[in-house]
C-alpha positions as CSV (number, residue, x, y, z in Angstrom):
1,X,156.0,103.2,143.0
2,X,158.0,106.1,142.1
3,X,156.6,108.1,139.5
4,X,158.2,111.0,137.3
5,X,155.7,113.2,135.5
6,X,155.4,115.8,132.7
7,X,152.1,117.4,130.6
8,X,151.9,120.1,128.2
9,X,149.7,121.3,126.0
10,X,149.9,120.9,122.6
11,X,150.4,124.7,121.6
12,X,150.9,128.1,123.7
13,X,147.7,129.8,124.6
14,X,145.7,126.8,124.8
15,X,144.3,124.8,127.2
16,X,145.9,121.0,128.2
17,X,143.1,118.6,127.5
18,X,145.5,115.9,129.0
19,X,145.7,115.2,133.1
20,X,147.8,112.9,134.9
21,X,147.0,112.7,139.1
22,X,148.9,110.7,141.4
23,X,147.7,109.0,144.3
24,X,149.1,106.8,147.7
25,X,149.1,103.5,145.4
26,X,146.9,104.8,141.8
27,X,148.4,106.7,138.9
28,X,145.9,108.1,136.4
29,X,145.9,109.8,133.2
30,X,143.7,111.1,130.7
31,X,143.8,112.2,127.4
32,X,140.5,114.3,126.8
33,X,139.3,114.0,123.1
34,X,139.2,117.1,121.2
35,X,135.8,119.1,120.7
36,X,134.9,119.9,117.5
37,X,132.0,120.1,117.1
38,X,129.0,120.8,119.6
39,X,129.0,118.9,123.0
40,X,125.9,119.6,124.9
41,X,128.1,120.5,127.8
42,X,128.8,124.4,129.3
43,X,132.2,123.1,130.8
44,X,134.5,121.9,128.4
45,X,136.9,119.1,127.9
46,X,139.4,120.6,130.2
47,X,136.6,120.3,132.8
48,X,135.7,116.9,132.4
49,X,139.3,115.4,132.3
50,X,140.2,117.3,136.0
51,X,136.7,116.3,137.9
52,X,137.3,112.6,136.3
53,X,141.0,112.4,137.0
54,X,140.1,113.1,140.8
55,X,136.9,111.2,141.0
56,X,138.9,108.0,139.9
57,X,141.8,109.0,142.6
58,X,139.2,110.0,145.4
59,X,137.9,105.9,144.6
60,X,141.2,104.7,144.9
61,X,140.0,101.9,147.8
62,X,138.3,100.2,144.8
63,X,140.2,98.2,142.5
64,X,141.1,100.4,138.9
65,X,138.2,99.2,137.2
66,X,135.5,99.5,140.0
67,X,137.0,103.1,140.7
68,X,137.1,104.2,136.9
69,X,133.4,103.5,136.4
70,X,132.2,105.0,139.9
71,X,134.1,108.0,138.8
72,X,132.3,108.1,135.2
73,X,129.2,108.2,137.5
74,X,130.5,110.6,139.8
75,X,131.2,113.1,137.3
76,X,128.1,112.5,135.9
77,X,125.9,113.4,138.7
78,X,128.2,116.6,138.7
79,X,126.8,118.3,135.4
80,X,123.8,116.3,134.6
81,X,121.6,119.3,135.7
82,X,123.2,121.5,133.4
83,X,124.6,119.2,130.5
84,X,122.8,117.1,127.5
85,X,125.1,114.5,128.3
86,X,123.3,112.1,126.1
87,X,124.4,114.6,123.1
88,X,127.0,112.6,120.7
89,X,130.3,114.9,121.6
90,X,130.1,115.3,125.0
91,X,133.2,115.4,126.7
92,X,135.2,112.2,127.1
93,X,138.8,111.1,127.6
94,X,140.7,107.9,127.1
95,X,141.8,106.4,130.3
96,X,144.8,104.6,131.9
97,X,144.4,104.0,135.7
98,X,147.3,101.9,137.2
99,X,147.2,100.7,140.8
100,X,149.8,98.7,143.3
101,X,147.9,96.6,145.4
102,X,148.6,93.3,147.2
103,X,152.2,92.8,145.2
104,X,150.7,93.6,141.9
105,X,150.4,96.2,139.5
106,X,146.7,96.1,138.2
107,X,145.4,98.2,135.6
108,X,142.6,99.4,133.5
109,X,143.0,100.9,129.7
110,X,140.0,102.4,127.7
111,X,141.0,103.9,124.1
112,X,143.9,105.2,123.1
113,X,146.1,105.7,126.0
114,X,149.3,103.8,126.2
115,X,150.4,101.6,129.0
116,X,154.3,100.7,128.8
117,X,155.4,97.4,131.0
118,X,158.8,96.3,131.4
119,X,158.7,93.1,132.2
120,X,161.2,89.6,133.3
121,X,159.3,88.9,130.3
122,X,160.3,91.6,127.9
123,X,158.3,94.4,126.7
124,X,154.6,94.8,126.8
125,X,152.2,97.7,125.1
126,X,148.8,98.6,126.6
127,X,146.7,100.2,124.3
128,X,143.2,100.3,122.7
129,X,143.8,101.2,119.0
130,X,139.8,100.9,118.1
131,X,139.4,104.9,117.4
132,X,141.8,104.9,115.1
133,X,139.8,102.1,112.4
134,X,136.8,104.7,112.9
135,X,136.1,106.3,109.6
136,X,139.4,105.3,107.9
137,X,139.3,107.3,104.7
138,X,138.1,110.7,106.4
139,X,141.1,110.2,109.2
140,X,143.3,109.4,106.3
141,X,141.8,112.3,103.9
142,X,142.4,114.6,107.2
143,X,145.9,113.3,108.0
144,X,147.0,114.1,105.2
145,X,146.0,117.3,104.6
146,X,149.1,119.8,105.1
147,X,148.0,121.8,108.4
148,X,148.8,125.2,106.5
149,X,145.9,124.3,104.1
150,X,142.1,125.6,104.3
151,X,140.7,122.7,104.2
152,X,142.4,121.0,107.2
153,X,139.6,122.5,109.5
154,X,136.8,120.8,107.2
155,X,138.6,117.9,106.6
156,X,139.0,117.4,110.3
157,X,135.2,118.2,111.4
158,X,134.3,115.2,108.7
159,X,136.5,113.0,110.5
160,X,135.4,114.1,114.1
161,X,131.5,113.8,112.8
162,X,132.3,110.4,111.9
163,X,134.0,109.1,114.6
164,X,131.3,110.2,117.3
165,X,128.6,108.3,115.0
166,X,131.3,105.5,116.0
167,X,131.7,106.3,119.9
168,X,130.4,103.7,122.4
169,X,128.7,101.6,119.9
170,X,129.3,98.3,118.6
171,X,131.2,97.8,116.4
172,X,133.4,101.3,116.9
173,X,135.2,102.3,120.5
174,X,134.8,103.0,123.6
175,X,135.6,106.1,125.9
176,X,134.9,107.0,129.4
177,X,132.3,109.9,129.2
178,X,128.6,109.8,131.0
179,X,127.6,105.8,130.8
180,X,130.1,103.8,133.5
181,X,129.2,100.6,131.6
182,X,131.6,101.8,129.0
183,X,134.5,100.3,131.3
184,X,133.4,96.6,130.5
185,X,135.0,97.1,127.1
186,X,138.4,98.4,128.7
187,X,141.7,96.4,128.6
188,X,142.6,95.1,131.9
189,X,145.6,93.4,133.3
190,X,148.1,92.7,136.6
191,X,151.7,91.9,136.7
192,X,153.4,91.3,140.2
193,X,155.5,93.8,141.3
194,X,158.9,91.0,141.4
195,X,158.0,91.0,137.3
196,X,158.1,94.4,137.1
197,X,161.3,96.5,136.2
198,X,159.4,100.1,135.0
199,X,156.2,101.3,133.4
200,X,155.7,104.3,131.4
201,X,151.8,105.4,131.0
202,X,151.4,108.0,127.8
203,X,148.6,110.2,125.9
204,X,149.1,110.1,122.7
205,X,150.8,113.0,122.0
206,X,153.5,111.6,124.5
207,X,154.0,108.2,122.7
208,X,154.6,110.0,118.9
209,X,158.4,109.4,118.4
210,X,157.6,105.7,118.7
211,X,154.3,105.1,117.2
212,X,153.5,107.6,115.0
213,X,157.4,109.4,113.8
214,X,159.1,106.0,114.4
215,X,162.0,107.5,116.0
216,X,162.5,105.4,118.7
217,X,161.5,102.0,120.1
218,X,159.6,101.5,123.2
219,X,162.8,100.1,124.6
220,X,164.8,103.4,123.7
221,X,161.8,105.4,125.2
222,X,162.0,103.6,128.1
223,X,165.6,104.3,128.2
224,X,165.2,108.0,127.7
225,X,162.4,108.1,130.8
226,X,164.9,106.2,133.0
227,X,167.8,108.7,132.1
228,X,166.6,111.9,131.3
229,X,162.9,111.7,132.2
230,X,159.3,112.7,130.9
231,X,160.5,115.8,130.2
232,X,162.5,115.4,127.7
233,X,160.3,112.9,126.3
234,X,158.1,115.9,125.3
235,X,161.2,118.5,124.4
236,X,162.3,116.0,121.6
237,X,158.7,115.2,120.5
238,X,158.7,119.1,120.1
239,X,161.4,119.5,118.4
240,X,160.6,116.2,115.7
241,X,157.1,118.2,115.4
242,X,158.8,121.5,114.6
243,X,160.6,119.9,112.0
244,X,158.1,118.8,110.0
245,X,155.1,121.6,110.9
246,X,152.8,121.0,108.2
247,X,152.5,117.8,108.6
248,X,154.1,115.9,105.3
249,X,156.8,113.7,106.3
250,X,154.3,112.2,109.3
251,X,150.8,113.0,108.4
252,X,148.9,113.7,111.2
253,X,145.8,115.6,112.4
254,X,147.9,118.2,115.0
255,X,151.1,119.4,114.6
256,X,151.5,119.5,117.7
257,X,149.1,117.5,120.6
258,X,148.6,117.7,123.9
259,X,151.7,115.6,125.7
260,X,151.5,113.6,128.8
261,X,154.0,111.2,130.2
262,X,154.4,109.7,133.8
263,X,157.2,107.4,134.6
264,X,156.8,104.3,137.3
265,X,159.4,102.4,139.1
266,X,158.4,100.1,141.8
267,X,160.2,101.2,144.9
């Protein structure tokens, strides 16, 4: 596969929460979930997603799956003498890991990462939306609070509270973070490679002018990584974010998030 990639963070002067690695035959990104509260952990978000990014990449003779919850461990065993990693908020990411192996592209999706095939078939999305029907009236009370307004921060810490009471637990969604028996409840798939005419895998902040602005279609955004690449992807979700900063016209908890986009051919 050819792959074209781009990740920013979501503001200047902060870290990238996001990470995107590419292997021989594996693509993987991550889109670590913001800490708001307390995590039980010394390193951080920023941390986690780079040792699990690698971990799954350093795996990569095992199958997406297999290699995404050997890594969980992995990175486990890494700060487990240090770390409460039984605490509710410690550092996790949603997960795409994409692999081309034996004529096929096989892949693994936990949470809200998006996975983009074009197919002799048309169009398919790849995501796991359960996060976002956590706590529905504290994401919508946060939402749509204007991000200029006091309250956002509170507003946001209620919704955050709630959604780790939901994390790994029946009945609310799943994350990669300590436990590697999270990745039974990932979305997983393969597509031969002769199906195949171009992927796109995307955080969330990367997939905004089509899911969350409604700006484009996943077919235009397609179009856009095949002419002018991730890139510009992120440049023209910028710009749509800058012109609504405080968040009225598309209610949302960032005005600006954390943006990663890699772009697959088969070659």
């Amino acid at each position: 596969m050819l792959a074209r990639v781009a990740s920013e963070a979501g503001a200047v002067g902060i870290e990238n929460e996001d990470y995107a690695a590419v292997g021989a035959d594996m693509v993987v990104v991550l889109d670590g979930l913001t800490a708001r509260t307390e995590t039980g952990c010394i390193h951080g978000v920023n941390w986690y997603v780079g040792q699990l990014a690698n971990a799954i990449i350093n795996r990569a003779g095992l199958g997406p799956r297999e290699a995404l919850a050997a890594a969980i461990k992995d990175t486990a065993d890494q700060h487990h003498d240090t770390c409460d990693l039984t605490h509710p908020g410690t550092p996790a990411a949603a997960v795409v890991v994409a692999q081309v192996t034996a004529g096929e592209l096989r892949y693994v999706v936990l949470c809200d990462a998006t996975l983009v095939l074009d197919t002799t078939a048309g169009i398919t999305v790849v995501t796991d939306s359960r996060i976002e029907q956590t706590a529905p009236d504290k994401r919508a009370a946060a939402n749509a609070t204007p991000m200029d307004s006091p309250e956002k921060s509170h507003a946001l810490i209620r919704m955050k509270q709630a959604e780790l009471e939901a994390r790994n637990a029946p009945g609310g969604y799943w994350v990669a973070s300590s436990d590697p028996a999270v990745v039974s409840h990932a979305i997983t798939g393969a597509i031969p490679l002769a199906d195949l005419h171009q992927a796109a895998v995307l955080t969330d902040g990367a997939a905004r002018l089509v899911d969350a602005f409604g700006l484009l279609s996943w077919t235009e955004l397609l179009d856009l990584l095949s002419t002018e690449g991730p890139a510009e992807l992120l440049r023209r979700t910028r710009a749509a974010e800058e012109r609504d900063p405080a968040g009225i016209r598309w209610p949302r908890n960032k005005k600006s998030d954390d943006a990663t986009a890699v772009y697959l051919v088969p070659t």
